[in-house]
N, C-alpha and C positions, 0 to 999 in steps of 0.2 A: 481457586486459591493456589497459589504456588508453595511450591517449598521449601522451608527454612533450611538458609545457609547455616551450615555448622560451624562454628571458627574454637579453636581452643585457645585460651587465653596462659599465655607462659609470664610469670613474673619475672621482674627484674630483681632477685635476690640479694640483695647484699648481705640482709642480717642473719646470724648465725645458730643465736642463743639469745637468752631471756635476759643478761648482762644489761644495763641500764647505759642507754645510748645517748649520749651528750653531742649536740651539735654546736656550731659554732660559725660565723664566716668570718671569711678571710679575702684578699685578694689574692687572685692568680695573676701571675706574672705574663704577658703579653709574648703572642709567637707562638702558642700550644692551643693541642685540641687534645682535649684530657676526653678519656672515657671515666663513668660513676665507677669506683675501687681503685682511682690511682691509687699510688703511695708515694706522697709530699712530701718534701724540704723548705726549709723556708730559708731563704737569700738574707743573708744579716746585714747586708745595706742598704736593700730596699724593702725588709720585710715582706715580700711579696712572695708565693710559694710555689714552688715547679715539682715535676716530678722529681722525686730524689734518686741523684744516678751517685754510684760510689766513688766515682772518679773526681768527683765536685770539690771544691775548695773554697766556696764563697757559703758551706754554714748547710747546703740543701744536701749536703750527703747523709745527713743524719733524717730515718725518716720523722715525722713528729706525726701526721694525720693521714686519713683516707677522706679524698675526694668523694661526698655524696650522690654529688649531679654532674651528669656528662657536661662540660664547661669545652668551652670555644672561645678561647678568647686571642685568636691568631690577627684579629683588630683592634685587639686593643687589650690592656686589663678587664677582668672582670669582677665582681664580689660573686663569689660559689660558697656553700656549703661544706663544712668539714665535719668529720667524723672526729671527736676527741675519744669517744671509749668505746665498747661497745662490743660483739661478737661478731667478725666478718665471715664469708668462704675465701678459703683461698681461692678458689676457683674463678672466682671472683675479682680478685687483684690484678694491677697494672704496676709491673716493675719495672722501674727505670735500669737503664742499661750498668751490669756489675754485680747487682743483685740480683741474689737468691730467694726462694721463698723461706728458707731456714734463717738468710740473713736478716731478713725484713720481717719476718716474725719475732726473732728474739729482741729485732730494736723497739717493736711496737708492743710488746708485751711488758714491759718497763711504762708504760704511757696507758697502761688499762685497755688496749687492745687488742682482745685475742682473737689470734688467725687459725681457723678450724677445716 
């Protein structure tokens, strides 16, 4: 009989706290490969949602959600998973280019998502 590989199993964390986690989906806008804790914007003319960079002017500088599932959608739109409430880790998050984690905490703290 041979001997059992040992493997340790590490989760993928995102949740924080015991805060009631509301999901939702959304489309992602086409041309990203989002890892699960981005931090969303959504494009007010095509509704579709990217990472939110501060410098934006089409509606995605404001964040509104966290990305659940690592999404690839560099072919095309996809529908993913969003986070509307819930407790994340910072450690956790994907900021788009401009913000801060102070930044993108106090915008998501307003939306029932707190960044721990």
């Amino acid at each position: 009989m041979s001997n059992p590989e040992r493997q340790t199993y590490v989760p993928d964390q995102l949740s924080a706290g015991a805060f009631p986690v509301i999901i939702d989906t959304v489309v992602i806008a086409s041309g990203q490969k989002l890892n699960r804790g981005a931090v969303l914007g959504q494009v007010k003319t095509s509704g579709e949602f990217v990472l939110a960079k501060a410098a934006a002017t089409d509606g995605s500088e404001t964040p509104l959600a966290i990305l659940d599932q690592a999404t690839d959608s560099t072919k095309g739109a996809q529908i993913a998973p969003i986070r509307l409430t819930g407790e994340v880790l910072a450690s956790q998050l994907t900021l788009g280019e401009g913000f801060t984690l102070a930044q993108a905490k106090a915008a998501l703290r307003a939306l029932s998502l707190f960044v721990r």
